[in-house]
TORVOLUM-531321 format. One record per residue: x, y negated, z of N, C-alpha, C, O in turn. Coordinates in pm, whole numbers, plus 32768, in hexadecimal, padded with zeros to 4 digits. Each point is the difference from the previous one (the first is absolute). Example, Ala and Ser with C-alpha at 12.3 -4.5 7.8 and 13.67 -1.06 7.14 Angstrom:
# residues 2
85278239830C7FA77F898000805A7F888000806880028042/7F757F957F7680527F8980067FB37F93804980337F918011/
//
This chain:
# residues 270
56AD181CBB2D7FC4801580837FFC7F7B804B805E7FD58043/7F287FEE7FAB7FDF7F8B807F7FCC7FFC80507F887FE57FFD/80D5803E809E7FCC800480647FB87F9A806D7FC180198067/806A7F517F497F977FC880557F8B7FCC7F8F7FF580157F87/7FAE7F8F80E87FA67FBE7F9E80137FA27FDD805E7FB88020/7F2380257F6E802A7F507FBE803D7FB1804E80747FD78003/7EEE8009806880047F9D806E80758025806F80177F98803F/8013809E7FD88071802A805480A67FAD7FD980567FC78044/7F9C80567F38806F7FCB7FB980017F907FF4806D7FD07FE3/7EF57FAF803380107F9A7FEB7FF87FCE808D80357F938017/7F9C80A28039802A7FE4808480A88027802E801A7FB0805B/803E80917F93808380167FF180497FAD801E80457FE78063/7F967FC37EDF80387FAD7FB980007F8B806580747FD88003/7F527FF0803D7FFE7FAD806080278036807D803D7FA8803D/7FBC80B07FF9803880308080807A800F7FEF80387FBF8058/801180737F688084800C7FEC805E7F777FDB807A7FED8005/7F107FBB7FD4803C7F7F7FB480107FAB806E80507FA37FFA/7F47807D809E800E7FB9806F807C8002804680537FAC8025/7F97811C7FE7808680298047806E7FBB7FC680427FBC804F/7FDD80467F42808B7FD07FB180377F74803680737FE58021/7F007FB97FE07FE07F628051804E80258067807A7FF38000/7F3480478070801B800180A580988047800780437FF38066/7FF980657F12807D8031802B806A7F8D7FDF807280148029/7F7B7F9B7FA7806E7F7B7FA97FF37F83807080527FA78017/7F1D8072802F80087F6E805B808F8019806E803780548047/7FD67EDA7F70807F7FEE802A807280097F9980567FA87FEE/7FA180CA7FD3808C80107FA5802A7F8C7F977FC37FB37FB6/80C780688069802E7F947F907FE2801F7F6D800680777FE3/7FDE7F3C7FC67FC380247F6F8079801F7FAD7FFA80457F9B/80767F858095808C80207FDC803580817FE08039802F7F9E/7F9B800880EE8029808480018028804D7FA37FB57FF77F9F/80AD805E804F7FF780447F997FE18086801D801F80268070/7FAA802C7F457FA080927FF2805080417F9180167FF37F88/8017808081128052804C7FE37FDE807E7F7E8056803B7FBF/7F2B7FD380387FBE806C7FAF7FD37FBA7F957FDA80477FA2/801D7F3A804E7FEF7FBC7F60806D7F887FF67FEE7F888014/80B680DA7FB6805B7FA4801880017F8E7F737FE380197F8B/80457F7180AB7FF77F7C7FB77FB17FAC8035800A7F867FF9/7F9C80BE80457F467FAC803D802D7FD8807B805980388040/7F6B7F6B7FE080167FD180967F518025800C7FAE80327FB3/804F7F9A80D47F73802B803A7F817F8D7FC57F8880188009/80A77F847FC57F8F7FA47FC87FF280447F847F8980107FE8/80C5801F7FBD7FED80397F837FAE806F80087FA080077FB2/807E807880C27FB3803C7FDB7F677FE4803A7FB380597FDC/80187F4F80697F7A7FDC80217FDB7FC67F9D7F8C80207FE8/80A77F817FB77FEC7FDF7F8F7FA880767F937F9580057FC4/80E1804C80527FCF80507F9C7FBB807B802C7FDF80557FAD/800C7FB780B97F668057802F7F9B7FB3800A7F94803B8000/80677F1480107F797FDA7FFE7FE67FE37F607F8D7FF47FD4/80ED80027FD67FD77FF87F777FC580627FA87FC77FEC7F94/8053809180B17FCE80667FC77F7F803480167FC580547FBC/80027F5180E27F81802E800E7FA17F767FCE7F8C7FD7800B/80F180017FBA7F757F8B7F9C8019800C7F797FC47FB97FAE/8093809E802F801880217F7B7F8E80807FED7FB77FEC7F9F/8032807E809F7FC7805A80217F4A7FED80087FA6804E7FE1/80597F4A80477F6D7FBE80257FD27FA27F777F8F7FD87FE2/80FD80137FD07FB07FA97FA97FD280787F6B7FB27FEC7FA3/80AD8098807F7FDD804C7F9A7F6A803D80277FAE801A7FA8/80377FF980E97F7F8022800A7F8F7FC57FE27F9B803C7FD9/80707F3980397FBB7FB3802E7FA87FDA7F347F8780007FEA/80E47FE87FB0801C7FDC7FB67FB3808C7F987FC67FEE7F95/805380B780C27FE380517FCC80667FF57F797FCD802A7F97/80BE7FA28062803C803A7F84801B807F7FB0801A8071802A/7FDA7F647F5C803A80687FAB807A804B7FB0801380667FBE/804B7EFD8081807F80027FE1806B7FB680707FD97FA8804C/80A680877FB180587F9F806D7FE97F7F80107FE47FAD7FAA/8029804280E07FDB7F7B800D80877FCE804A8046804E8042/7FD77F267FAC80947FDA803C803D7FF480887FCA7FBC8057/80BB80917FBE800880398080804A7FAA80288027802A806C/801B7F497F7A80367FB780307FFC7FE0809F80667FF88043/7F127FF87FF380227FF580908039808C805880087FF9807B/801980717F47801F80648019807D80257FED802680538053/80297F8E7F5D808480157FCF80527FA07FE18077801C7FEF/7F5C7F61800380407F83801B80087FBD808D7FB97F9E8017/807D807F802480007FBB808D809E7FD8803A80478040804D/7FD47F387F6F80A67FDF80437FFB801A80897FB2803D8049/80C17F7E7FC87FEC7FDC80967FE07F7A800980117FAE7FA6/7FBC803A80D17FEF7F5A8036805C7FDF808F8025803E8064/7FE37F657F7480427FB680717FC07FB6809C7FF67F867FF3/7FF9808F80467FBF7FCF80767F68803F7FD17FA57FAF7FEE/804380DA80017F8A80207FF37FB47FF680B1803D80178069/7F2F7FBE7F877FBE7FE680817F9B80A97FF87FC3803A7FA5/805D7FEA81077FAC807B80177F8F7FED7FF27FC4803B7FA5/7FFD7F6E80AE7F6E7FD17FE57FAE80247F897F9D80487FF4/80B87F627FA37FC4802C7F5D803580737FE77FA780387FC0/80B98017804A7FFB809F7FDA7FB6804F8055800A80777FE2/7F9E7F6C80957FAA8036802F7F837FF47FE27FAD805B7FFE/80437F417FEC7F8A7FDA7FD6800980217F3C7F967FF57FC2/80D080287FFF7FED802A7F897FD6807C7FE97FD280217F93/803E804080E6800D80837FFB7F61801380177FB880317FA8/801C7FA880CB7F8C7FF9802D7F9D7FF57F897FB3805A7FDD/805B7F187FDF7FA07FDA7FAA802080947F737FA780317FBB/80917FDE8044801D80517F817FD8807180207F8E800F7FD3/809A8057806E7FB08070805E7F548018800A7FBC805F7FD8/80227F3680637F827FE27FEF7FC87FF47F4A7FA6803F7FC9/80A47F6D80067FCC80177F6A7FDA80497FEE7F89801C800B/80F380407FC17FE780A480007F9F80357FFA7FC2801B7F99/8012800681037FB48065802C7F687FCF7FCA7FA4804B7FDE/805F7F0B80267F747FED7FDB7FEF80007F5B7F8F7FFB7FD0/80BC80087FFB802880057F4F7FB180A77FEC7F9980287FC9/80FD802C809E7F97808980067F87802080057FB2802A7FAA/80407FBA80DB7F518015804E7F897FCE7F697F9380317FE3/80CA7F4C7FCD7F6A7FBF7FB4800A805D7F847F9E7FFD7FB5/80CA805380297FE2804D7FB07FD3809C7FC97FC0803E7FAB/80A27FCE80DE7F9280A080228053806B7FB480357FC97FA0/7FED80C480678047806A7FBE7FC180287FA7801C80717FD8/7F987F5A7FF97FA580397F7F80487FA97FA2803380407FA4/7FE27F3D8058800F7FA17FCA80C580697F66804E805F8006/7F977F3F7FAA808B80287FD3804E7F8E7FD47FC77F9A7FDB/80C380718026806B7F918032808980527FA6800B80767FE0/804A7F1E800B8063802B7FA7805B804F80AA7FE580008078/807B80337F3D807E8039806E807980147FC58002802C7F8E/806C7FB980B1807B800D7FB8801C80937FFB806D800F7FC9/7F59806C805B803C804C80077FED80487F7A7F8A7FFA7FDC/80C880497FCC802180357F907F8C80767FF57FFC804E805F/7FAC7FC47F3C7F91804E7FEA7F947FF080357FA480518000/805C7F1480487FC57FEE80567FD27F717FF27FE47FC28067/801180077F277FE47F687FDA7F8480038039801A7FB78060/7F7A80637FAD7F5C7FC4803C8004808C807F802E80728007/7F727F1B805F7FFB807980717FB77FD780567FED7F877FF5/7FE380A5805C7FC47FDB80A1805E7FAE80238075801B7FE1/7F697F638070803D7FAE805980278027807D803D7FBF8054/7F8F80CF7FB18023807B8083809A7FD67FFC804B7FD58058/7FC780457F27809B7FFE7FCA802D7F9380598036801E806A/7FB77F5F7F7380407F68803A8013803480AD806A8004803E/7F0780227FF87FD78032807D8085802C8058803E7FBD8053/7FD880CC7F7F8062804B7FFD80707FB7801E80267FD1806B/8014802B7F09809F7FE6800480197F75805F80637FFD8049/7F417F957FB2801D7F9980607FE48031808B7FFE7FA2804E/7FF380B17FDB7FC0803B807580BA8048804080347FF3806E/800080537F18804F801D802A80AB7F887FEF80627FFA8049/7F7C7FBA7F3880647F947FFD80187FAA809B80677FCB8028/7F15803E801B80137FA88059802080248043805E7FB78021/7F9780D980558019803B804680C080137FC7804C7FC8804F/7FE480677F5F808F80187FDC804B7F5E8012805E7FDD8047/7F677FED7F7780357F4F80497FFD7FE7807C80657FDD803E/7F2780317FF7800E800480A3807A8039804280397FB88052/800780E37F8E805D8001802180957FAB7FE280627FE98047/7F7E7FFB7F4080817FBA7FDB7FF77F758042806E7FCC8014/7F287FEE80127FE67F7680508021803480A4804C7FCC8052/7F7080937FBA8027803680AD807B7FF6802480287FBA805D/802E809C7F4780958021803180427F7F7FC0806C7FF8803B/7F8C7F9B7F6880117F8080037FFB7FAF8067805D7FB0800B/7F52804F80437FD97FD4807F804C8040807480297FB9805C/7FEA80C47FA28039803B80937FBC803A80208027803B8065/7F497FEB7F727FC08082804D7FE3805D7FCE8043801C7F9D/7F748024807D7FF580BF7FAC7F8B7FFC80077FBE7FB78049/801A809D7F637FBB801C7F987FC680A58021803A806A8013/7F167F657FE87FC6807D80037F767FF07FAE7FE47F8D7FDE/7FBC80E27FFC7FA07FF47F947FAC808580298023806C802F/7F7A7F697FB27F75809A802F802680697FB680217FF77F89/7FDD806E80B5803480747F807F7680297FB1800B80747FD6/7F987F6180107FCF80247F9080317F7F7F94801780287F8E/7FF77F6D808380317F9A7F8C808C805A7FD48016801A7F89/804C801580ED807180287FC17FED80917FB18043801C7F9C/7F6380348098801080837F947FAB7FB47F7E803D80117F96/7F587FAA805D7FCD7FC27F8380717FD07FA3800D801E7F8A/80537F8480CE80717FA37FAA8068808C7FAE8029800B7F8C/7FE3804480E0806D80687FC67F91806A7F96803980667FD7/7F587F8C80067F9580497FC980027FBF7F6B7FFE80487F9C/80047F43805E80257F797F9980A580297FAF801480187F89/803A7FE680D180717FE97FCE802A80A27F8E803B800F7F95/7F89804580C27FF6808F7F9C7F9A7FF37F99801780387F94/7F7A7F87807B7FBA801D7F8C80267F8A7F927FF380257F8C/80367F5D8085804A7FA17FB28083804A7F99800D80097F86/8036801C80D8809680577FF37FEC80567F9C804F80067FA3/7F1D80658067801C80677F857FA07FD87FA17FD580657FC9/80017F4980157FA57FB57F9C805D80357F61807A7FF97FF1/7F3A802E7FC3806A80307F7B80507F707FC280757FFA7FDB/7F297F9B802580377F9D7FBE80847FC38076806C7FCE7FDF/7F6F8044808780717FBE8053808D80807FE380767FDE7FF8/7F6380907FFF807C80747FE880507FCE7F8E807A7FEF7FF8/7F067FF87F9380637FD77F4980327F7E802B80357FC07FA4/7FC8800980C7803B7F5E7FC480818001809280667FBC7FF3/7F888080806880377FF3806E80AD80287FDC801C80788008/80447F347FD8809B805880067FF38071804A7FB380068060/809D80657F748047804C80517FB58087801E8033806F8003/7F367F6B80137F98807C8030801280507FB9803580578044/7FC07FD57F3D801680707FA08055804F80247FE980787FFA/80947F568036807080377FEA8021805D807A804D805F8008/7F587F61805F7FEE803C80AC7F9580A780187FDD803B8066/80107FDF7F177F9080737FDE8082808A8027807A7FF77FF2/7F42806D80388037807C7FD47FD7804B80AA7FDC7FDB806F/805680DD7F287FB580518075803E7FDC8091806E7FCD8015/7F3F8056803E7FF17FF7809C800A7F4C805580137FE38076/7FD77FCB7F1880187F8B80227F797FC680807FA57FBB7FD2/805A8052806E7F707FD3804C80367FCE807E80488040804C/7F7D7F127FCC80187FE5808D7F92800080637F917FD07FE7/8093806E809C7FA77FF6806D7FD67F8A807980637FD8803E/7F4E80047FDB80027F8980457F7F800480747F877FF37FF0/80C08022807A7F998027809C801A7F8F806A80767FE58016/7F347FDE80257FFE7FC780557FD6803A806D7F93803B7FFD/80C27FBF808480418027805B7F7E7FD3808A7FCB804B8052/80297F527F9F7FB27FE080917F457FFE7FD87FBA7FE78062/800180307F257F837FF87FCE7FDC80C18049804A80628003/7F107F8880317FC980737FF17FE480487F7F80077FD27F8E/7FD880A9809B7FEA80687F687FB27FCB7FC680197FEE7F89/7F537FD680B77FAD7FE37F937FFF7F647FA87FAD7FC97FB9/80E980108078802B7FB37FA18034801C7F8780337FA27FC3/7FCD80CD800A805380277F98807B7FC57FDB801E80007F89/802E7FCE80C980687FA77FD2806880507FC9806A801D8038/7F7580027F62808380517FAE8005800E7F547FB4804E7FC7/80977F7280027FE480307FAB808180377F8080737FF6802D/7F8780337F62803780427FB8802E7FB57F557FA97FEB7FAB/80A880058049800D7F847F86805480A87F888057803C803E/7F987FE27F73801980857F9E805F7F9B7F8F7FE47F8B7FE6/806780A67FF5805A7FDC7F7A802A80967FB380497FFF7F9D/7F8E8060808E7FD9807B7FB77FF8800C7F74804D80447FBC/7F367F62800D7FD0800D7F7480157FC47FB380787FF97FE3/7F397FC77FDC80157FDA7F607FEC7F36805D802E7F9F7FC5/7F90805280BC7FED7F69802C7FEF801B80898013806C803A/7FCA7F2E7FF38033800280BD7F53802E800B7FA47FFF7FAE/8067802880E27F748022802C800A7FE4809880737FF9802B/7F127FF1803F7FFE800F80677F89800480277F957FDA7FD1/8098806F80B27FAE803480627FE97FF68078806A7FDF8035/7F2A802F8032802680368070803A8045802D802580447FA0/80107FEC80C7801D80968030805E801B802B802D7F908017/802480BC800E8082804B800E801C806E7F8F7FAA804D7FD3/80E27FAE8007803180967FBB80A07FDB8028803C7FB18049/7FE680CE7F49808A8020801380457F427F977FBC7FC67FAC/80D0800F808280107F637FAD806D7FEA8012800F7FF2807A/80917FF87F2C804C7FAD7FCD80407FBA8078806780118041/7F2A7F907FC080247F91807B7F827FEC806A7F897FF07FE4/80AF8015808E7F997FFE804A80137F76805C806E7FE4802F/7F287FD27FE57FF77F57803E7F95801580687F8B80227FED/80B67FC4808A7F88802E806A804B7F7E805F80767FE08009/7F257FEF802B800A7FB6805A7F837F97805E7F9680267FCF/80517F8E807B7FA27FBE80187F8A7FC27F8180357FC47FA3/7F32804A80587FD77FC87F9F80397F847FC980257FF57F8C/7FE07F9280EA80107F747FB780A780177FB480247FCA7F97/802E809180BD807680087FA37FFF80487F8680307FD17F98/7F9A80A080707FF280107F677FB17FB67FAE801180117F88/7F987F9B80A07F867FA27F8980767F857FE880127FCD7F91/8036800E80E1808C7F9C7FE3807680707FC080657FC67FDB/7F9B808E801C808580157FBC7FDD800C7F77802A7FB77FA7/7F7680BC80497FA97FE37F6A800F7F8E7FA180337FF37F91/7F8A7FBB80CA7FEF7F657FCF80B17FBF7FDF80087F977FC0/806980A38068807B7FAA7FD080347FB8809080727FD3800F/7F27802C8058802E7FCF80B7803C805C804F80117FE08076/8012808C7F6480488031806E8077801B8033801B80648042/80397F357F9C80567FC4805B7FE27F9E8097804E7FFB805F/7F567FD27F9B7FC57FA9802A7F928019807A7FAF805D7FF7/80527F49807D7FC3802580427FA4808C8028804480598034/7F3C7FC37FBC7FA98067800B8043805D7F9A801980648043/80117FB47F40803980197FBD808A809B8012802580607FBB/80027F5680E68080805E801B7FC6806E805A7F9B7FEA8043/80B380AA7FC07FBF8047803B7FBA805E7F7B7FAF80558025/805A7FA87FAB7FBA804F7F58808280797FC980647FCD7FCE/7F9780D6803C806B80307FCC7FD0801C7F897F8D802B7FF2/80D47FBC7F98801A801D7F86804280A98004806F7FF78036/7F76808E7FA9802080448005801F805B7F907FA1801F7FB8/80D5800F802C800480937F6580587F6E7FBE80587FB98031/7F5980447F4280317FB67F797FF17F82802D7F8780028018/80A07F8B80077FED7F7F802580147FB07F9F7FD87F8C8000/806780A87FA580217F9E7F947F7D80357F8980057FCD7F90/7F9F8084808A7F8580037FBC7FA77FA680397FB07FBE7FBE/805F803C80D37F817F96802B803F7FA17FD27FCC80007F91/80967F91806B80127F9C7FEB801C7FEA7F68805D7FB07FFD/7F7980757F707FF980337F9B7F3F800680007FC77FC37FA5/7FF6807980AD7F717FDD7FFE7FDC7F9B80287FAC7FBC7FC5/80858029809C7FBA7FA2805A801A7F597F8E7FA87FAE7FE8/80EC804E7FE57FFB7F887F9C7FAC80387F7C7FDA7F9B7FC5/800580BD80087FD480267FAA7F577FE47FF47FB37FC57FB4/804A8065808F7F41800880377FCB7F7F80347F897FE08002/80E07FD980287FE07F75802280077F7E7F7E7FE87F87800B/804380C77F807FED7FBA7F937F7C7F807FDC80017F937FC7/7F8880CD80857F8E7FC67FFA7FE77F66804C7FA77FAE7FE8/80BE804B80717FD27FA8805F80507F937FC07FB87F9D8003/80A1804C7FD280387FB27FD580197F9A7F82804C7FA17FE8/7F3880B27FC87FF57FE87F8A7F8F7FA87FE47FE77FDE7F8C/
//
């Protein structure tokens, strides 16, 4: 289910990449970021502008196979890093992106890391950088000292992503642990608290059957996670300890959500 459009997502990708800018001006690059521990705050701008030029060169390039993620996952630290150039790295890279996108169009097909999923729409790239950036933003915000907020249609899309990533069959066979999280009445519920009805903000993750499933909706569930949208799209995501994050009740089985939530997130990390 993709609720926004192409062009939406590549406009995003830069709006969110601004916000992230205007939330760091000033901050020390030192900093350390509490939600990607080891990283100080130059590392992780590093590695959100590396990824939207790692991202741009698979589009751009139209690959058919991995291409090297080094500016993405190699990022020491530096010493007397200058804001200027991590602003201006972010900027220029952002922009890549979207125009890498825009020149290729969702028709186009492009390799993807995701498992069953080697060739695909660059919708794909669209997407997930749409939401990488926005989830960094928070972790750069509350790095900085301020909080963190996001349109709730990007956040029910991001939490729309993370369920349909999560029950992918190939991500179930390779993911530790998921198999073993199966059995009757297993189902978690997840409602956000401050969205209107015709947001549908609810949805239903099943461990019932023979593989995970999800849904919209409400039913009867295990564990129930209700709280503000941006806190549940941050707690989901592994942030909710953290700023926007707090304020989210975990309810019933808690030690099933946190058993899914590392489980299903297999995808992102890999």
């Amino acid at each position: 289910m993709v609720q926004l459009s192409y062009e939406r997502y590549c406009t995003e990708i830069v709006a969110q990449t601004d916000l992230l800018r205007a939330s760091v001006g000033g901050a020390d690059p030192a900093a350390p970021v509490p939600t990607c521990p080891g990283w100080n705050l130059g590392q992780l701008l590093r590695h959100l502008g590396g990824a939207h030029r790692w991202a741009a060169e698979v589009v751009r390039a139209r690959g058919t196979g991995p291409v090297p993620d080094d500016l993405v996952n190699d990022v020491p630290e530096r010493a007397d890093e200058d804001p200027g150039e991590l602003d201006a790295y972010l900027a220029e890279g952002a922009g890549r992106l979207a125009g890498a996108l825009r020149a290729a169009g969702p028709a186009a097909r492009v390799w993807t890391p995701v498992p069953g999923k080697s060739e695909a729409s660059p919708l794909f790239w669209a997407r997930r950088m749409t939401h990488e950036t926005a989830v960094h933003r928070a972790d750069a915000t509350w790095a900085a000292g301020g909080e963190f907020t996001v349109a709730e249609d990007v956040a029910v899309d991001a939490l729309d992503e993370w369920m349909e990533f999560g029950t992918l069959p190939e991500v179930f066979e390779a993911a530790p642990g998921l198999r073993q999280l199966l059995g009757d009445g297993r189902r978690l519920h997840f409602r956000a608290t401050d969205t209107a009805v015709e947001a549908d903000a609810q949805w239903l993750a099943g461990l019932s059957g023979e593989h995970l499933v999800w849904s919209r909706g409400r039913g009867p569930a295990a564990t129930v996670v209700r709280g503000p949208l941006t806190g549940l799209l941050l707690t989901v995501y592994g942030r909710g300890r953290h700023g926007s994050g707090r304020g989210v009740e975990v309810g019933g089985d808690t030690e099933l959500f946190t058993a899914w939530q590392a489980g299903t997130g297999f995808w992102l990390h890999e």
